[in-house]
C-alpha positions as CSV (number, residue, x, y, z in Angstrom):
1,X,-70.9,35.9,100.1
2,X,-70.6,38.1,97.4
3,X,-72.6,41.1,96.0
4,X,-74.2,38.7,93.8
5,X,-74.8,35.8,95.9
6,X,-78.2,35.5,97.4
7,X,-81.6,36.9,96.5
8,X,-81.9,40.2,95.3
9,X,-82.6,43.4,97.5
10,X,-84.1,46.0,95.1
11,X,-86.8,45.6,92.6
12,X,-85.8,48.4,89.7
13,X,-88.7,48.4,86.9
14,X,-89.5,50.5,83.5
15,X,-93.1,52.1,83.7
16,X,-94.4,52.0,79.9
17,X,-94.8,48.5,79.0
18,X,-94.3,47.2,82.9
19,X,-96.4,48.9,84.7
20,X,-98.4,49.7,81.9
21,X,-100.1,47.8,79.3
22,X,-97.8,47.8,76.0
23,X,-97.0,51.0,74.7
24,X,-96.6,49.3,70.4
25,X,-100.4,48.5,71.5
26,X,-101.2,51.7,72.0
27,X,-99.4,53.0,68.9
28,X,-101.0,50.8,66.9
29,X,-104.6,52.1,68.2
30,X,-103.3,55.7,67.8
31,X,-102.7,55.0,64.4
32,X,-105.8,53.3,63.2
33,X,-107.6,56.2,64.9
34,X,-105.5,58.4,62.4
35,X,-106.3,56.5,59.7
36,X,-102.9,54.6,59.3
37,X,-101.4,51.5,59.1
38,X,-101.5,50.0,62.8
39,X,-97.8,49.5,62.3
40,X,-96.7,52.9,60.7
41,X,-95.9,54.2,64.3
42,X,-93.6,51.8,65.6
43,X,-92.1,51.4,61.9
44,X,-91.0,55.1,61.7
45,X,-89.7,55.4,65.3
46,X,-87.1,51.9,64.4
47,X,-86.3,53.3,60.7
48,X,-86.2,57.0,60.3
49,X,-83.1,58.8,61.7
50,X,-85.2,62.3,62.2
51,X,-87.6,60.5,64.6
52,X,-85.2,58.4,66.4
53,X,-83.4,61.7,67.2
54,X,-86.7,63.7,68.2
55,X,-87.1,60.6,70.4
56,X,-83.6,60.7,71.8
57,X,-83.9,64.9,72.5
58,X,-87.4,64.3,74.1
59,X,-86.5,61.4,76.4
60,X,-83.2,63.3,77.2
61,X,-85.3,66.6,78.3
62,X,-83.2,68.3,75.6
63,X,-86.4,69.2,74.0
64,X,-90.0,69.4,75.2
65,X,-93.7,68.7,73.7
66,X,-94.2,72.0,71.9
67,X,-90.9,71.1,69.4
68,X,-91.3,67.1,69.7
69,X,-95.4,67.0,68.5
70,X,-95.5,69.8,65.5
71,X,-92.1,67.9,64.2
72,X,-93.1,64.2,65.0
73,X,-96.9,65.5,63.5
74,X,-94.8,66.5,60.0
75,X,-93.2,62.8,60.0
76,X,-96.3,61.2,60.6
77,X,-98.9,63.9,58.5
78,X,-101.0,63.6,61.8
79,X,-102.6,67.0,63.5
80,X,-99.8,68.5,66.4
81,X,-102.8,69.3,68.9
82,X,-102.0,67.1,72.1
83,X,-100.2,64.6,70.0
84,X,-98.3,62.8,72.9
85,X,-101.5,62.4,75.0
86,X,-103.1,61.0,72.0
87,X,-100.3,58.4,71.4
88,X,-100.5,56.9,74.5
89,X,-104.4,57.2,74.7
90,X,-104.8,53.4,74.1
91,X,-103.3,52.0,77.3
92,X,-103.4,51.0,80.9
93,X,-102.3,49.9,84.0
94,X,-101.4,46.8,85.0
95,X,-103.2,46.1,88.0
96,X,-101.2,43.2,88.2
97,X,-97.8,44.4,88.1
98,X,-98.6,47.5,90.0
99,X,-99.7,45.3,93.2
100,X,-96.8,42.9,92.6
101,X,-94.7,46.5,93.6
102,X,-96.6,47.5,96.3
103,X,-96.1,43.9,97.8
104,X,-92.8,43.5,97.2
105,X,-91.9,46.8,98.8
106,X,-94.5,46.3,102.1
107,X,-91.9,43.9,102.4
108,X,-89.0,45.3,102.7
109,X,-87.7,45.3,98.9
110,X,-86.5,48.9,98.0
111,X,-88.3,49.6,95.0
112,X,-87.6,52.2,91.9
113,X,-88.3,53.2,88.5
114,X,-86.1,54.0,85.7
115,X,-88.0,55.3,83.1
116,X,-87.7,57.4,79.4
117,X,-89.9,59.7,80.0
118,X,-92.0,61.2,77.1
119,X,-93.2,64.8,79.3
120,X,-92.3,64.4,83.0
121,X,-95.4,65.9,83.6
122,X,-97.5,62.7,82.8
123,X,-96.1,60.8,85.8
124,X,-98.9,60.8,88.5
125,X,-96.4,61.6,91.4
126,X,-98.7,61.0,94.1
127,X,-99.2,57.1,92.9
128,X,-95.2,56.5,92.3
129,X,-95.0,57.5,96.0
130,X,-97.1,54.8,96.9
131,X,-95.0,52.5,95.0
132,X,-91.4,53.6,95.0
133,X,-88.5,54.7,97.1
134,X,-86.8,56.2,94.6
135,X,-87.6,57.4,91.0
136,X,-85.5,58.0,88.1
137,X,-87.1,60.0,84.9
138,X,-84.9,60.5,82.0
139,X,-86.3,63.9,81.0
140,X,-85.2,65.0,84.6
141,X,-81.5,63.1,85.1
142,X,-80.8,64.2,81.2
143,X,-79.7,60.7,80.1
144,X,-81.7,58.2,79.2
145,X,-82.1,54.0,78.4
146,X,-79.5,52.3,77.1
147,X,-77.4,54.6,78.5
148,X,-75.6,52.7,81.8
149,X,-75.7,56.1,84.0
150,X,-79.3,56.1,84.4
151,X,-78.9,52.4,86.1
152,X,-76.3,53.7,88.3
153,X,-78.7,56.3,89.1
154,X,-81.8,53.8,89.3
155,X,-79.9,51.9,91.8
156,X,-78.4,54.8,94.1
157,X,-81.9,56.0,94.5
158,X,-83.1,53.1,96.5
159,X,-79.7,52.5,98.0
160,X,-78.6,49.4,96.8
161,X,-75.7,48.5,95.0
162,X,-76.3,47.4,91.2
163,X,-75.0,43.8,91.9
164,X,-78.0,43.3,94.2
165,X,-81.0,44.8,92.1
166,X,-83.3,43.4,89.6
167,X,-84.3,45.4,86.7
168,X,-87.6,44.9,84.8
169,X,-88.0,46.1,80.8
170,X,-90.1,45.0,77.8
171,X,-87.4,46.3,75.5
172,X,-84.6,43.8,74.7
173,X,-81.7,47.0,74.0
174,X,-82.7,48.3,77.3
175,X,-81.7,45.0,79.3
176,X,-77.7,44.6,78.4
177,X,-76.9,47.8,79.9
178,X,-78.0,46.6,83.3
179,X,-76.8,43.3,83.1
180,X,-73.0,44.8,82.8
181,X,-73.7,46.5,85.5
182,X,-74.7,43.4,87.9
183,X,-77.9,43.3,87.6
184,X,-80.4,40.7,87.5
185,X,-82.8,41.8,84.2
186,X,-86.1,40.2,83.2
187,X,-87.4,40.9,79.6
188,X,-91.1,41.7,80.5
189,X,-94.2,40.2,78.4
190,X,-96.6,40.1,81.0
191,X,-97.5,39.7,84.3
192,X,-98.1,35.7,84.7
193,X,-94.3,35.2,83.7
194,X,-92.6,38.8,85.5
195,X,-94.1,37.8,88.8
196,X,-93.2,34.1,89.3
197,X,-89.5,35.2,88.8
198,X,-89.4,38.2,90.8
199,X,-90.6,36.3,93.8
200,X,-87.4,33.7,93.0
201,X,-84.8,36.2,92.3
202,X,-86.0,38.4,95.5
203,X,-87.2,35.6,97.5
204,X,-90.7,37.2,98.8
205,X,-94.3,36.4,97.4
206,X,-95.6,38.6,95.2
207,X,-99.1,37.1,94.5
């Protein structure tokens, strides 16, 4: 048999927009709060370089909150105050997804996260120890999604080889990556269609 054959043995997911409710949901409530366009966000993040690079320097730990909100604030003509916290005011957790991790690793399936981190602060530590064996936050590791090394790292932290892990994102440019690697990917949406094939590709029930 070979690395690939067989179910999976490690469940590797994003947090925003996995375990989360959707992060361009939550922009777009930030911004209508602000008296924007609900769009003008998530527009301005895919189309101006400045921001993309703020993003980049943030997620990398190059830079932290007190140089990313006054700069991304000037883009945006928005107050600086708290800026991040108010961005990501508008969502959740998915109680769904989050149980569907807790199951899968009570039985047996090493389970990590991979995330871009916006402020490594905001993680509540004590509740990814619940759910994961290992934990890989971009602002900590200093690289950051698309980039393959934090993969490699994702999948060394639960002790699997990348051939034999499935990787959950709800960003398209974040799955390819993986996928070179080995892994199995699945473009998240939302729960009712992530679950059903995580339970195929690791062979456990989830539900």
């Amino acid at each position: 048999m070979s690395e690939s054959d067989g179910p999976r043995r490690a469940l590797l997911v994003d947090w925003t927009g996995v375990m989360t409710t959707s992060v361009f949901a939550a922009f777009a409530s930030f911004c209508e709060r602000e008296g924007l366009a609900p769009e003008a966000l998530a527009t301005t993040l895919r189309t101006n370089p400045e921001c993309e690079r703020l993003v980049v320097d943030l997620e990398s730990g190059t830079i932290g909150d007190a140089e990313f909100e006054p700069r991304l604030a000037a883009i945006m003509s928005v107050e600086p105050d708290r800026l991040i916290d108010r961005l990501f005011a508008g969502y959740t957790d998915d109680a769904a997804m989050h149980a569907a991790v807790a199951r899968a690793r009570a039985r047996g399936v090493p389970t990590g996260l991979i995330s871009n981190s916006w402020g490594t602060h905001r993680y509540d530590r004590r509740l990814l120890g619940r759910l994961f064996d290992g934990v890989v936050l971009s602002g900590e590791a200093g690289v950051r999604k698309p980039d393959p090394r934090i993969y490699e790292l994702g999948a060394a932290a639960v002790g699997v080889p990348p051939q034999r892990c499935v990787f959950v994102d709800d960003l398209r440019p974040n799955l390819p990556p993986a996928a070179e690697l080995g892994m199995a990917t699945i473009r998240h949406r939302d729960s009712d269609t992530t679950i059903p094939e995580l339970e195929e590709l690791l062979g456990v029930t989830l539900r």
